[in-house]
MIZA-761888 format. One record per residue: x, y, z of N, C-alpha, C in turn. Coordinates in nm, 2 decimals. Last residue first. Layout:
<nodes>
<node n_x="X" n_y="Y" n_z="Z" ca_x="X" ca_y="Y" ca_z="Z" c_x="X" c_y="Y" c_z="Z"/>
...
</nodes>
This chain:
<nodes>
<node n_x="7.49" n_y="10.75" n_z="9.01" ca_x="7.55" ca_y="10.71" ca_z="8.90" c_x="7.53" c_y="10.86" c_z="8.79"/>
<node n_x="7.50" n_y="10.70" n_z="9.35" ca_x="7.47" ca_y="10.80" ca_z="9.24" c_x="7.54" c_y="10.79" c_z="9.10"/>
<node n_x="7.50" n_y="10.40" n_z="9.53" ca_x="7.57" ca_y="10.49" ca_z="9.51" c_x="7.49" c_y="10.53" c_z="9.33"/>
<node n_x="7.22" n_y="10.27" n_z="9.72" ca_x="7.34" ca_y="10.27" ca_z="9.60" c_x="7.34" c_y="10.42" c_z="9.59"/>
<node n_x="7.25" n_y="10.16" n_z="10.02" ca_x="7.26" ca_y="10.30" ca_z="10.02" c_x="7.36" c_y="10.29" c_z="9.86"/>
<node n_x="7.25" n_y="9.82" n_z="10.05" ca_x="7.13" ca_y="9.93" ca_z="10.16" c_x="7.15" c_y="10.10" c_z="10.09"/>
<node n_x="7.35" n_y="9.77" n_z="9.83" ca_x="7.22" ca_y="9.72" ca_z="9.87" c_x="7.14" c_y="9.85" c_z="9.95"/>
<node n_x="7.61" n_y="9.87" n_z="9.89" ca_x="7.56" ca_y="9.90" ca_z="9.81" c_x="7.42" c_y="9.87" c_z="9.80"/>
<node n_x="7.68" n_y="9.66" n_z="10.14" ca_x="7.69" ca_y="9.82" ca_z="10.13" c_x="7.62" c_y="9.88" c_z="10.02"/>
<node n_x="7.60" n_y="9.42" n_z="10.05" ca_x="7.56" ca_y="9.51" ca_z="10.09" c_x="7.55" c_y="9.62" c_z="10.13"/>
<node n_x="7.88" n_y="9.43" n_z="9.92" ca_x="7.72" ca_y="9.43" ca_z="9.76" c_x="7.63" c_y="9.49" c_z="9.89"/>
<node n_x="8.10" n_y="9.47" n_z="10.02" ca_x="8.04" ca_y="9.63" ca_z="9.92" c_x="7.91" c_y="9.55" c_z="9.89"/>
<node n_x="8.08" n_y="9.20" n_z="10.15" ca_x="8.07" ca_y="9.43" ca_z="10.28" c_x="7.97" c_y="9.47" c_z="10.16"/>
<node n_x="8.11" n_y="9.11" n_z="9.97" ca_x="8.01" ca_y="9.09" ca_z="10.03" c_x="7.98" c_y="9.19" c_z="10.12"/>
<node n_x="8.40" n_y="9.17" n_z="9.89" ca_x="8.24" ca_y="9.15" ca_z="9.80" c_x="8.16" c_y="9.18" c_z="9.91"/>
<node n_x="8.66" n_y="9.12" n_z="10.08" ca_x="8.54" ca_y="9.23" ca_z="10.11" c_x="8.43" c_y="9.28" c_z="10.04"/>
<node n_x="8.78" n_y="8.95" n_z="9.99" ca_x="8.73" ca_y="8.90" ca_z="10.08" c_x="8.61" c_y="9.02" c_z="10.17"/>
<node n_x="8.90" n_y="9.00" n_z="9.71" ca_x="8.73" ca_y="8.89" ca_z="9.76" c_x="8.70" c_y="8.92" c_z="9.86"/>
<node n_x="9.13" n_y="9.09" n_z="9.81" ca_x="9.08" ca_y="9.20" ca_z="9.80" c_x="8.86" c_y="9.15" c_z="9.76"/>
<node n_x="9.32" n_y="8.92" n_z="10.08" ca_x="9.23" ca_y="8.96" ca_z="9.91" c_x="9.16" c_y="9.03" c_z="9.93"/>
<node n_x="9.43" n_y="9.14" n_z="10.34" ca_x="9.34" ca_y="9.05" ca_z="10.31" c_x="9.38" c_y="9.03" c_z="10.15"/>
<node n_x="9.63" n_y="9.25" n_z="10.59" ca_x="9.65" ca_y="9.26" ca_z="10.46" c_x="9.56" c_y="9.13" c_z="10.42"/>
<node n_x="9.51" n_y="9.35" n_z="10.90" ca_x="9.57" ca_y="9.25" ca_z="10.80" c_x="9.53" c_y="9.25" c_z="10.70"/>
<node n_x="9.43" n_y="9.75" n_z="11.00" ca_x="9.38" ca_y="9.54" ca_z="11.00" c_x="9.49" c_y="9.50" c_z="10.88"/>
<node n_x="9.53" n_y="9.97" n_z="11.00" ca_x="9.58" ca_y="9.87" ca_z="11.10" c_x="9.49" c_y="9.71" c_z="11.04"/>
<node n_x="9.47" n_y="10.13" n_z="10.79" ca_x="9.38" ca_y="10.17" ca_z="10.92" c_x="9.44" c_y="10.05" c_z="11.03"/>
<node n_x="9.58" n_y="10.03" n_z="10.60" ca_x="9.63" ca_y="10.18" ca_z="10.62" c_x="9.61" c_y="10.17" c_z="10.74"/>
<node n_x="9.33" n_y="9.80" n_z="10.53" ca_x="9.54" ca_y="9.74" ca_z="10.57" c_x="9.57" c_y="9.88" c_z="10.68"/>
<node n_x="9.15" n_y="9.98" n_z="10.51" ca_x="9.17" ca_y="9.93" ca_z="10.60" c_x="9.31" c_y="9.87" c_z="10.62"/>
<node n_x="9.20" n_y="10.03" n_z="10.22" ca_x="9.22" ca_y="10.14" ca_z="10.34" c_x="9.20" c_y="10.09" c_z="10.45"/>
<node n_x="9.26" n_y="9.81" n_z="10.08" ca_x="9.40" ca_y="9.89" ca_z="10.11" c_x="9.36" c_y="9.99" c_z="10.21"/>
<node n_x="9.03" n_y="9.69" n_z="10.06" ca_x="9.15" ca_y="9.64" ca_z="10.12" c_x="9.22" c_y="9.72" c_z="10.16"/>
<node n_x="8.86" n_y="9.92" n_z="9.93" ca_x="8.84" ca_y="9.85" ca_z="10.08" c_x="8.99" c_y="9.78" c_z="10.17"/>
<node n_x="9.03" n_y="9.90" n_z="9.74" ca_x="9.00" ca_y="10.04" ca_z="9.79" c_x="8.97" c_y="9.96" c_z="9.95"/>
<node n_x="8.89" n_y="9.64" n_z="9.62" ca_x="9.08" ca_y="9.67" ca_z="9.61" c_x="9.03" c_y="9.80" c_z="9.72"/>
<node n_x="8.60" n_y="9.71" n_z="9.59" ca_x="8.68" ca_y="9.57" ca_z="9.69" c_x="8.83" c_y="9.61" c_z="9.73"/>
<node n_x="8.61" n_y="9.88" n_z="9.43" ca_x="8.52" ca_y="9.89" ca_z="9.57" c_x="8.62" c_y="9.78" c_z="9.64"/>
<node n_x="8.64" n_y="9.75" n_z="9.23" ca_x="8.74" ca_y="9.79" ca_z="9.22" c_x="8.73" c_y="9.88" c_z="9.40"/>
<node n_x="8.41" n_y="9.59" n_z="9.22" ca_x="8.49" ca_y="9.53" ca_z="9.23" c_x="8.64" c_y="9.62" c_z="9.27"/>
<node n_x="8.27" n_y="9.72" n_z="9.01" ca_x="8.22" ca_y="9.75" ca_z="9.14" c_x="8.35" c_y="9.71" c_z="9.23"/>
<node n_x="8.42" n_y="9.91" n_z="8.78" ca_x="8.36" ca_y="9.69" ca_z="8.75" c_x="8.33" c_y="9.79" c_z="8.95"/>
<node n_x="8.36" n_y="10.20" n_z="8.67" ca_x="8.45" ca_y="10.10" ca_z="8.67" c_x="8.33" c_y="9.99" c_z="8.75"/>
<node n_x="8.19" n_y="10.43" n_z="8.47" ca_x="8.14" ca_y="10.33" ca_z="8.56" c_x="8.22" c_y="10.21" c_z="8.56"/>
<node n_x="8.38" n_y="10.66" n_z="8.34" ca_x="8.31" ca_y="10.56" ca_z="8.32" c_x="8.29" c_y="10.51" c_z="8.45"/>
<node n_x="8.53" n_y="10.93" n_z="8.35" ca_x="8.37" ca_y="10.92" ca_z="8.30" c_x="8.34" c_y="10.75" c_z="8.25"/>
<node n_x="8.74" n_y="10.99" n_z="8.53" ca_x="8.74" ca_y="10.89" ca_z="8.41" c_x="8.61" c_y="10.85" c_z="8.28"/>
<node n_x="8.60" n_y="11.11" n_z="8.69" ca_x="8.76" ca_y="11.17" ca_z="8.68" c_x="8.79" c_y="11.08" c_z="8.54"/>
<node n_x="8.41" n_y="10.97" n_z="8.85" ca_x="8.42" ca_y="11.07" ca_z="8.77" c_x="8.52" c_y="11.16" c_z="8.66"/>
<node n_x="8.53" n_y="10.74" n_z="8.89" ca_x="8.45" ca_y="10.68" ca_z="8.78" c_x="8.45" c_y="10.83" c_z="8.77"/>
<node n_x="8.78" n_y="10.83" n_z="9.13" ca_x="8.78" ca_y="10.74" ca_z="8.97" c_x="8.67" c_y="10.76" c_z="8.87"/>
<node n_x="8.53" n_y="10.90" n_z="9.34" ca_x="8.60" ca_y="11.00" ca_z="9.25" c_x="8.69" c_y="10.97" c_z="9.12"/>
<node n_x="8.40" n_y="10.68" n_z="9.38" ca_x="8.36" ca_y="10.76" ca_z="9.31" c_x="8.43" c_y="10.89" c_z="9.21"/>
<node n_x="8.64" n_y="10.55" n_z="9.48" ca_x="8.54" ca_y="10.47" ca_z="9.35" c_x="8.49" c_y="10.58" c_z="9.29"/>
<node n_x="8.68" n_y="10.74" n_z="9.69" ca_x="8.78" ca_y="10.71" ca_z="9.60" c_x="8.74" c_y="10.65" c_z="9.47"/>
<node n_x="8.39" n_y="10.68" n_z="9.82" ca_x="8.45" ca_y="10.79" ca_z="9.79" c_x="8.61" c_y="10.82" c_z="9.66"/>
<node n_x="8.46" n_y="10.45" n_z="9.90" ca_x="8.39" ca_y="10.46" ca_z="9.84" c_x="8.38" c_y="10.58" c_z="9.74"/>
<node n_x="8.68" n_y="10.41" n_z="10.06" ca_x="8.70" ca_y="10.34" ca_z="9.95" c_x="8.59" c_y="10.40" c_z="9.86"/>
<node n_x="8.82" n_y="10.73" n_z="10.24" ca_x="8.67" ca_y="10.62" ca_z="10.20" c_x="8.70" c_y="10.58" c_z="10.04"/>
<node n_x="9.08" n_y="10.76" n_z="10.42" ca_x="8.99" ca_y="10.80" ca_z="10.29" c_x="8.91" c_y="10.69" c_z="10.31"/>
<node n_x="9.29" n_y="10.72" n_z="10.60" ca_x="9.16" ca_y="10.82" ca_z="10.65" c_x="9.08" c_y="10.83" c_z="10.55"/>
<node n_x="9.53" n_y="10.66" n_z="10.39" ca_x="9.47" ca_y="10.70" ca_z="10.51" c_x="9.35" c_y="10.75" c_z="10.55"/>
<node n_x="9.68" n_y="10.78" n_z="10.13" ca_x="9.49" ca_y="10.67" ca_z="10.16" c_x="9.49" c_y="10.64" c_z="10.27"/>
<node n_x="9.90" n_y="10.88" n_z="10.15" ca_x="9.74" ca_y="10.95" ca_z="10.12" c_x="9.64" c_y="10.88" c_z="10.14"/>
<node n_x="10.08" n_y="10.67" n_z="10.21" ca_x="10.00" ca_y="10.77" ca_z="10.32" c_x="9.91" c_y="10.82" c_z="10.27"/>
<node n_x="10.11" n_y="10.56" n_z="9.94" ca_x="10.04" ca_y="10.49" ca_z="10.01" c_x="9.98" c_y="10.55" c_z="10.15"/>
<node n_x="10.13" n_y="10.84" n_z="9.69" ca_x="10.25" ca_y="10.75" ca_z="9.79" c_x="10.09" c_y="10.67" c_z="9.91"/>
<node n_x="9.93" n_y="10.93" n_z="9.50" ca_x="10.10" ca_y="10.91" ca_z="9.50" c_x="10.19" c_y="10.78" c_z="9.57"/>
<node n_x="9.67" n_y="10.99" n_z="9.39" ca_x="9.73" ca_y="10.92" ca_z="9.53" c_x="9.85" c_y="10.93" c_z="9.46"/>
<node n_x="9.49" n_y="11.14" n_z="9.23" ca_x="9.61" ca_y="11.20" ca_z="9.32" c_x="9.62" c_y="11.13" c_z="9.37"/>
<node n_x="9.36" n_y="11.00" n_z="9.07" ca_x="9.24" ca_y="11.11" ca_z="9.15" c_x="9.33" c_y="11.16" c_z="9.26"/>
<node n_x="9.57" n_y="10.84" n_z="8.90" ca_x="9.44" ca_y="10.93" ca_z="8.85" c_x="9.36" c_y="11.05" c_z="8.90"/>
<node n_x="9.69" n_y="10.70" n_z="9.06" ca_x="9.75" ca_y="10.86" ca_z="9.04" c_x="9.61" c_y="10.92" c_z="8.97"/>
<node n_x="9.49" n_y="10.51" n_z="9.09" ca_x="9.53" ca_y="10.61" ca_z="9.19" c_x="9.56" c_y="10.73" c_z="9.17"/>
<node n_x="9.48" n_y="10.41" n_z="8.84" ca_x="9.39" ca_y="10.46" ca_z="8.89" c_x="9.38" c_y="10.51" c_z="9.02"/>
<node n_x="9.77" n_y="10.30" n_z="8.83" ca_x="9.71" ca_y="10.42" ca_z="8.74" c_x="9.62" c_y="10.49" c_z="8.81"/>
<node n_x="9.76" n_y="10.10" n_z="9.01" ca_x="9.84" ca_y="10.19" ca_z="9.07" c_x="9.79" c_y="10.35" c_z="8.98"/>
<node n_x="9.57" n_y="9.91" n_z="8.91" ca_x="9.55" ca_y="9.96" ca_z="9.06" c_x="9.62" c_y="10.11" c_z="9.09"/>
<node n_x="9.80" n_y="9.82" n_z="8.72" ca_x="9.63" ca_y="9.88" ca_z="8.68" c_x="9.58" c_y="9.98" c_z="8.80"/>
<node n_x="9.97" n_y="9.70" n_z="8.86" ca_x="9.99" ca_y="9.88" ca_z="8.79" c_x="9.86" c_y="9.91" c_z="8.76"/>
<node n_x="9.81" n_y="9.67" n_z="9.20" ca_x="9.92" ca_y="9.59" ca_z="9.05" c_x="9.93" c_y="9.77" c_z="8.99"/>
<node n_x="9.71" n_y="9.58" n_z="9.48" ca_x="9.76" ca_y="9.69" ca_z="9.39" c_x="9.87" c_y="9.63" c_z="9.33"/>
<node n_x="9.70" n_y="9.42" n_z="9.70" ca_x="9.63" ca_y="9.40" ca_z="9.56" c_x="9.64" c_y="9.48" c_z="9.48"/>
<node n_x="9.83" n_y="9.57" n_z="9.95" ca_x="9.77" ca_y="9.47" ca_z="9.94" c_x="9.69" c_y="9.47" c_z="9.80"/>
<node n_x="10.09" n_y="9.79" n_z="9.81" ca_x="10.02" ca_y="9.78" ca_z="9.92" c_x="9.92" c_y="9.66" c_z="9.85"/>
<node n_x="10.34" n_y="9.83" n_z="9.68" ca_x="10.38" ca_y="9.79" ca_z="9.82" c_x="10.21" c_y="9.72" c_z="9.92"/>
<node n_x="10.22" n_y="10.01" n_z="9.48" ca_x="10.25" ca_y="9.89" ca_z="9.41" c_x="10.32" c_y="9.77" c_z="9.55"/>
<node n_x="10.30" n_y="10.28" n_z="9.57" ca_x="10.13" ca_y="10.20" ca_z="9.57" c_x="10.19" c_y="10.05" c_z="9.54"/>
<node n_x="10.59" n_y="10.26" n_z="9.73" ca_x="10.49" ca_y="10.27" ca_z="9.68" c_x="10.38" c_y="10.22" c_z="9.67"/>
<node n_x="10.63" n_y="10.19" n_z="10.05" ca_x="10.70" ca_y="10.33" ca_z="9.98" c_x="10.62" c_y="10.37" c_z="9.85"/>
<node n_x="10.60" n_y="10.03" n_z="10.33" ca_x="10.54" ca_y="10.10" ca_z="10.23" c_x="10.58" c_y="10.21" c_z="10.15"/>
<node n_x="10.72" n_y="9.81" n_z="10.50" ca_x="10.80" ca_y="9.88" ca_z="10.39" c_x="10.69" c_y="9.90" c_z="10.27"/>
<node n_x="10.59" n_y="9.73" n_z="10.70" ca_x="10.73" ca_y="9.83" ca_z="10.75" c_x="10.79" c_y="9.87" c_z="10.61"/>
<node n_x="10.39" n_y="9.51" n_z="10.62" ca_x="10.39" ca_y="9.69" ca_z="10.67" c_x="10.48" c_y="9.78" c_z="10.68"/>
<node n_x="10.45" n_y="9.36" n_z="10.33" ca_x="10.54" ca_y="9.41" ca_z="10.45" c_x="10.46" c_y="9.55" c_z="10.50"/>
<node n_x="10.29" n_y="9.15" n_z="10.13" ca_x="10.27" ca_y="9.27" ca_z="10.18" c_x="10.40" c_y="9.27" c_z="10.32"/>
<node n_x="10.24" n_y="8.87" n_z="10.04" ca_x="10.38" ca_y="8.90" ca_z="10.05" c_x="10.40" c_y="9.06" c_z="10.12"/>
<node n_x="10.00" n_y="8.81" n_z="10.09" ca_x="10.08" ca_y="8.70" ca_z="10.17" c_x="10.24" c_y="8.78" c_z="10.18"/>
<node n_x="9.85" n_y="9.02" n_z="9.89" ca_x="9.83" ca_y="9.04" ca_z="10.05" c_x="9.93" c_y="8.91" c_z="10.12"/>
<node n_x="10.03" n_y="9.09" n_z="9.64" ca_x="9.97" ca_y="8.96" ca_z="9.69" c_x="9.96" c_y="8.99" c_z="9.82"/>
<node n_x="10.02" n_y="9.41" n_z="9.50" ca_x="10.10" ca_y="9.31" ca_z="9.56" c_x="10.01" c_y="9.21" c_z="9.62"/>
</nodes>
């Protein structure tokens, strides 16, 4: 969904939360998310990782960005684009790449 039209008071599915479309939504049920409380307390990164295992390919990095959005929205910050967190992951990734 478009982070302008997101409602916090009405999360029921993935498809409710900031930049999650159906593509977004597959690749959740993929590694078990279901319902939008499971991504609580999770690491976007961690979620990236367990996708590209669970699917044996190396998804676009970018998909680091969607994960970022949505677990912070979970964690109380404002529903962003999902752009707006490139620059966390490239340095994030800069200082500590992830195991391929």
């Amino acid at each position: 969904m478009h982070p302008d039209k997101v409602d916090r008071n009405r999360l029921l599915r993935l498809t409710d939360l900031p930049n999650v479309g159906p593509a977004c939504e597959k690749d959740l049920r993929l590694i078990g998310i279901r319902v939008p409380a499971q991504l609580r307390g999770r690491d976007a990164y961690d979620l990236y990782a367990q996708l590209c295992l669970r699917t044996g390919v190396v998804h676009d990095p970018c998909v680091i960005d969607v994960f970022l959005s949505i677990v912070r929205f979970l964690a109380g910050e404002p529903a962003q684009p999902w752009w707006a967190f490139s620059a966390e992951r490239r340095a994030q990734l800069a200082r500590e790449p992830m195991q391929r």
